[in-house]
C-alpha positions in Angstrom: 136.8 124.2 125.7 134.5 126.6 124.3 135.6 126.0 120.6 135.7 122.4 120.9 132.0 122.8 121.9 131.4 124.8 119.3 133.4 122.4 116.6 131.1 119.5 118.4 127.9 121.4 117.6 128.9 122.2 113.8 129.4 118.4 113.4 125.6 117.3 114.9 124.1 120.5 112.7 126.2 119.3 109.7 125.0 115.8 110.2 121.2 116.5 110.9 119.8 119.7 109.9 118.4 121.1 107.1 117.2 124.3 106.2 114.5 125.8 104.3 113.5 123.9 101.1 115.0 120.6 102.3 118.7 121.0 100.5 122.0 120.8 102.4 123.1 124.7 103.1 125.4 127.1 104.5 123.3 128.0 107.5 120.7 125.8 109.5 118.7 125.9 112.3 117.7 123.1 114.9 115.1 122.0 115.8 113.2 122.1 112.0 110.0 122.4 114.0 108.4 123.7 117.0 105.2 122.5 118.8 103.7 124.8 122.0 100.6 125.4 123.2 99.1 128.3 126.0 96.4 130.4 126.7 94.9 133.6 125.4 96.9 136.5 126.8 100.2 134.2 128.1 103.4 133.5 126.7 105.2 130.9 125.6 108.8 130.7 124.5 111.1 128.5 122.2 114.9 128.5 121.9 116.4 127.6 118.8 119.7 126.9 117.4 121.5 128.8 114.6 124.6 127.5 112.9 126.7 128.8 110.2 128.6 125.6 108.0 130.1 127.5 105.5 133.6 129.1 105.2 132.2 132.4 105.4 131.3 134.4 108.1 127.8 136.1 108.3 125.5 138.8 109.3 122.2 137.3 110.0 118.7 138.5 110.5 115.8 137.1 111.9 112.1 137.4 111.5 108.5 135.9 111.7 106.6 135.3 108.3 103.6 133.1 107.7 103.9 129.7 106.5 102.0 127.3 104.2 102.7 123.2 104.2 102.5 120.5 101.8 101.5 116.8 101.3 105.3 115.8 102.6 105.0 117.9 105.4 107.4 120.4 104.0 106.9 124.5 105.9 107.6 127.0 103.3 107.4 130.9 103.7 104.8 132.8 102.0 103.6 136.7 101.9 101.6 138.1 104.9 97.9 136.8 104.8 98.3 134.2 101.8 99.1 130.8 104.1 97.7 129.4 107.3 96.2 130.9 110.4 98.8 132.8 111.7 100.8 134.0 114.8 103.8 136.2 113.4 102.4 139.1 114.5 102.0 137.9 118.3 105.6 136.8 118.3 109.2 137.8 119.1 112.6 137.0 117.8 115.6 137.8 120.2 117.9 139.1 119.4 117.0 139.6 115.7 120.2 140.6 114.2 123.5 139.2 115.0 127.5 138.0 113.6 127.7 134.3 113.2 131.9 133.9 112.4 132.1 130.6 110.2 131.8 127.2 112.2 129.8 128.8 115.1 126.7 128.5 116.9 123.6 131.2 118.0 120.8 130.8 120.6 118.1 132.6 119.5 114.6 133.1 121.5 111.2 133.2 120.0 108.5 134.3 122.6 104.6 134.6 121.6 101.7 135.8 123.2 98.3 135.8 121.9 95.5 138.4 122.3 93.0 137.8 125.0 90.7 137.6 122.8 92.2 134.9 120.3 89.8 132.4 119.7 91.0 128.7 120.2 92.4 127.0 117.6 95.8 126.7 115.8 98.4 129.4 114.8 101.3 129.0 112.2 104.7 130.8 112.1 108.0 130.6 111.1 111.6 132.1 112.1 113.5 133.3 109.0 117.0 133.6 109.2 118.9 135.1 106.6 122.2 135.2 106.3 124.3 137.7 104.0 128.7 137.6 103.8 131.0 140.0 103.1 131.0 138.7 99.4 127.7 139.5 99.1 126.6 135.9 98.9 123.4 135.4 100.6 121.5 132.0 102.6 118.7 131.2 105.0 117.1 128.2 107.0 113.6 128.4 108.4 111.9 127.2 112.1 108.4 126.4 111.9 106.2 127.2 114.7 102.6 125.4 115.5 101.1 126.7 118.0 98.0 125.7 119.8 96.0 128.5 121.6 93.2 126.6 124.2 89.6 127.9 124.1 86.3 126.5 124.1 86.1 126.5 120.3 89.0 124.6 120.0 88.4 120.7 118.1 90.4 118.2 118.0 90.0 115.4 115.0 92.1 113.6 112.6 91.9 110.2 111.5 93.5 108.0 108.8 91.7 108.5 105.8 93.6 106.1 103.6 96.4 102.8 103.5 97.0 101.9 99.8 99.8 99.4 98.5 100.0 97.5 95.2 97.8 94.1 94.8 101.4 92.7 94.0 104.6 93.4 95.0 107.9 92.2 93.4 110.6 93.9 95.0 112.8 94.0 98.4 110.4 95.8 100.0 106.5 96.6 100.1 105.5 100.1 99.2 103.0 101.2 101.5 100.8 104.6 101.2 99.2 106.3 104.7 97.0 109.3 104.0 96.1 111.0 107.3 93.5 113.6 107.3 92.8 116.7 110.1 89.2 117.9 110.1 89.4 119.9 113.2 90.9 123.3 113.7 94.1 122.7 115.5 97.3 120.6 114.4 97.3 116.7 115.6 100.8 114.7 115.4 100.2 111.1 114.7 102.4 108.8 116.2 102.3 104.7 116.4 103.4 102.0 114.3 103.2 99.7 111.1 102.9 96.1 111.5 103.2 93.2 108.6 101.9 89.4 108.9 102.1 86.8 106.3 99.8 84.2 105.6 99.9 82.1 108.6 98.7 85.7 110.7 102.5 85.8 112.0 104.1 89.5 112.8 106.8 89.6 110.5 107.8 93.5 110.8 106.9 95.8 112.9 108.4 99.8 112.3 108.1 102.7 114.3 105.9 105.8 113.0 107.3 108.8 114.9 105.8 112.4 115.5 104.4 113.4 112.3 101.8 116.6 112.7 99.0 116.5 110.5 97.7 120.6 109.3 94.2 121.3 109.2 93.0 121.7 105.2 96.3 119.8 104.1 96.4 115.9 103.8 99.4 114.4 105.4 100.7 111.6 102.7 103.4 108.9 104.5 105.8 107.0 102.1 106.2 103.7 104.0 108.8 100.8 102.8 108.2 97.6 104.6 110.0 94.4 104.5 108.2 91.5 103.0 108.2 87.9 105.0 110.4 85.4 105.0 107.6 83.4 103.0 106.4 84.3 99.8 102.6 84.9 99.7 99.8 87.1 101.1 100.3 89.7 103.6 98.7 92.0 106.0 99.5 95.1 106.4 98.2 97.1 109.3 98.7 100.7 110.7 97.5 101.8 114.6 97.8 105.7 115.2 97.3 108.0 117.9 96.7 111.8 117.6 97.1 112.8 120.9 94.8 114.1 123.6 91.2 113.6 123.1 92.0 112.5 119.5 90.4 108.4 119.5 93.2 106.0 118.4 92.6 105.0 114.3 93.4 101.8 112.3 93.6 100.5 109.0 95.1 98.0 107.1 95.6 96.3 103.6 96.3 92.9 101.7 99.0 92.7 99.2 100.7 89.7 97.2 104.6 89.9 98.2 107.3 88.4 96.2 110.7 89.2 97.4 113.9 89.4 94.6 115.9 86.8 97.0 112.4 84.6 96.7 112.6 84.3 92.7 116.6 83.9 93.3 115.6 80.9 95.4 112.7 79.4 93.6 115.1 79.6 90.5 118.3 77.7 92.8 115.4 75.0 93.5 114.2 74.5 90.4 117.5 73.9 89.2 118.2 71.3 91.6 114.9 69.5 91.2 115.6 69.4 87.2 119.4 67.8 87.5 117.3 65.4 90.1 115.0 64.6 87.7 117.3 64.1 85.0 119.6 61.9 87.1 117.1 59.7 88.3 115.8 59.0 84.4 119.3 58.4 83.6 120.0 55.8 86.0 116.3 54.5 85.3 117.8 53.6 81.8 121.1 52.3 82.7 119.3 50.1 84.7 116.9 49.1 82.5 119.6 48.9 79.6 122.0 46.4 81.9 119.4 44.2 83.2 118.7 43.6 79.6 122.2 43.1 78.8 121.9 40.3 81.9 118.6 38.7 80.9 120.1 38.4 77.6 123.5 36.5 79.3 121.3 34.5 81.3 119.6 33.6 78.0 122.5 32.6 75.7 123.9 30.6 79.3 120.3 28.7 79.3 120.7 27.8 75.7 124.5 26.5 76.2 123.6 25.0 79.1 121.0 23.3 77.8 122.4 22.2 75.1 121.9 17.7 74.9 124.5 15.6 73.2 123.5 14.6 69.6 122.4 11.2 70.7 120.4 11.9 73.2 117.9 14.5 71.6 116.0 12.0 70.6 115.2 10.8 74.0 113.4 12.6 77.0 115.8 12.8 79.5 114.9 15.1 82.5 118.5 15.6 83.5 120.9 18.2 81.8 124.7 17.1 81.6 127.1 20.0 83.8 130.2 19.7 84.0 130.9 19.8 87.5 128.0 17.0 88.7 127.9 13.6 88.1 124.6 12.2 86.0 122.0 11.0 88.7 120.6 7.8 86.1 124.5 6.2 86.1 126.6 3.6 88.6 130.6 3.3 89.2 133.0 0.0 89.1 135.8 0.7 90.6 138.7 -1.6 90.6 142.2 -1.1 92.2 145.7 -2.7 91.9 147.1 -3.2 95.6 150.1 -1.2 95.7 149.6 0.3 92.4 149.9 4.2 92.5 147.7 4.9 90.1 143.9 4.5 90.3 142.0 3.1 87.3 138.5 4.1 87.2 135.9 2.5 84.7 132.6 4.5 84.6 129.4 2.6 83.0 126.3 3.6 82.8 124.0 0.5 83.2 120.8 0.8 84.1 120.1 4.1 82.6 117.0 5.5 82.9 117.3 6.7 79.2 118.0 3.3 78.1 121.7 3.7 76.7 125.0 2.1 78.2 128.4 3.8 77.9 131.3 1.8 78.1 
């Protein structure tokens, strides 16, 4: 049961923690970071986890240096007096040297107690572990400590001092810059969320910004990738913080021009279909103009055939045209019949034309 646990906790460590300088390793520590706060005079404790990941197994030493921190909110270890205000010499590592076989797991304790006479504020540390194998092969991990000591001269303020992102973007997502800023004298951790509206003032995207503690003297620069809208246009971009006790709530926000790659893929699909639109509709403009031509032309030659008089009759006026299928309104039948004759003898005259002509 014991080693399953262990197998268990080398998987999660494997999976989530880094140690010191941000690169995969062969030991690591968890948590990366520790936040406590007491009094002058009391102490305060932290457990943390060690865990070996390579195939080796090693002798491991702890200790408390000081610690400086950049921009990204990366703790490094520096020399005794050359980073920030710090607690290493109020604190304790237990036990400080011990085996860690390959694939297994350490509790350590770190315990800290501050002179009486420490003046409030905050204090900076970190847990070194080094770890050496029997090939002489050597690694370590690092567990930063802030700790906040209360007093009367302890202050409290951060803020946001910037939100950038470019006046266009063409991409997948928006690149957004938050610059947050501690003036006080003690650590704050921002926490709180980004939120992204398009043109009609409609929340589009809304992401979670979780604990992130902000250094005195250091500016705390967040890289933020936010989805653009489903619509193409300007958006609003807008951060809401909190720094924790007694620390007011901050906001900004931005404008920026977003253009998604899957909106230029879709402009492009419609213009496409609008062109082969267009050009259909002018093609079957033409045929249409080039048959009823071919029709008005038919209906012409038939109005010329079919109006077409009999030589002797051009001469005269007549305001009838001849068809073959009707009979001539100006003309009169005789009709005379043989009794029991089968056949029927028909004699058409025209008398009493109007055009003044008889056919016999």
């Amino acid at each position: 049961m014991r080693r399953l646990g262990a197998i268990v906790a080398v998987l999660l460590f494997a999976l989530t923690t880094l140690p010191a300088g941000g690169a995969p390793g062969d030991l690591g520590v968890a948590p990366g970071i520790g936040i406590r706060s007491t009094g002058p005079g009391r102490t305060v404790e932290e457990s943390v986890t060690v865990v070996n990941l390579s195939e080796d197994d090693f002798s491991v030493t702890g200790s408390l240096t000081d610690v400086v921190v950049d921009e990204k909110g990366t703790f490094s270890t520096v020399d005794h007096g050359s980073g920030l205000p710090s607690a290493a010499a109020w604190g304790v590592v237990d036990p400080a040297t011990f085996v860690l076989p390959r694939g297994h797991t350490q509790t350590v304790k770190l315990s800290f107690t501050p002179p009486k006479t420490t003046v409030g504020g905050g204090y900076y540390t970190a847990a070194r572990f080094t770890g050496q194998s029997g090939r002489g092969t050597t690694t370590s991990a690092t567990h930063a400590v802030l700790l906040e000591v209360a007093g009367n001269a302890l202050l409290r303020a951060a803020k946001i001092a910037s939100l950038s992102a470019p006046e266009r973007s063409f991409g997948s997502t928006i690149p957004v810059s938050l610059t947050l800023e501690n003036t006080g004298n003690v650590y704050a951790v921002a926490q709180g969320r980004l939120v992204v509206r398009d043109q009609f003032s409609r929340v589009t995207a809304e992401l979670d910004i979780g604990r992130t503690p902000v250094v005195p003297g250091t500016r705390r620069v967040l890289r933020i990738n936010a989805p653009p809208p489903l619509i193409p246009g300007r958006v609003r971009v807008k951060v809401e913080l909190g720094f924790g006790l007694g620390v007011p709530e901050d906001a900004a926000s931005t404008t920026v021009y977003a253009v998604a790659w899957w909106h230029l893929a879709a402009a492009a699909v419609l213009l496409l279909v609008l062109i082969r639109f267009i050009v259909g509709l002018v093609r079957g403009r033409l045929g249409h103009l080039r048959l009823g031509h071919l029709r008005l032309g038919h209906l012409r030659l038939g109005h010329i055939r079919l109006g077409h008089r009999p030589p002797e009759l051009r001469r005269h006026r007549c305001p009838w045209r001849l068809r073959a299928s009707a009979r001539p309104p100006c003309s009169t039948t005789r009709t005379s019949r043989r009794a029991g004759s089968r056949t029927t003898s028909r004699r058409r005259t025209l008398t009493r034309s109007r055009c003044g002509l008889s056919r016999e």
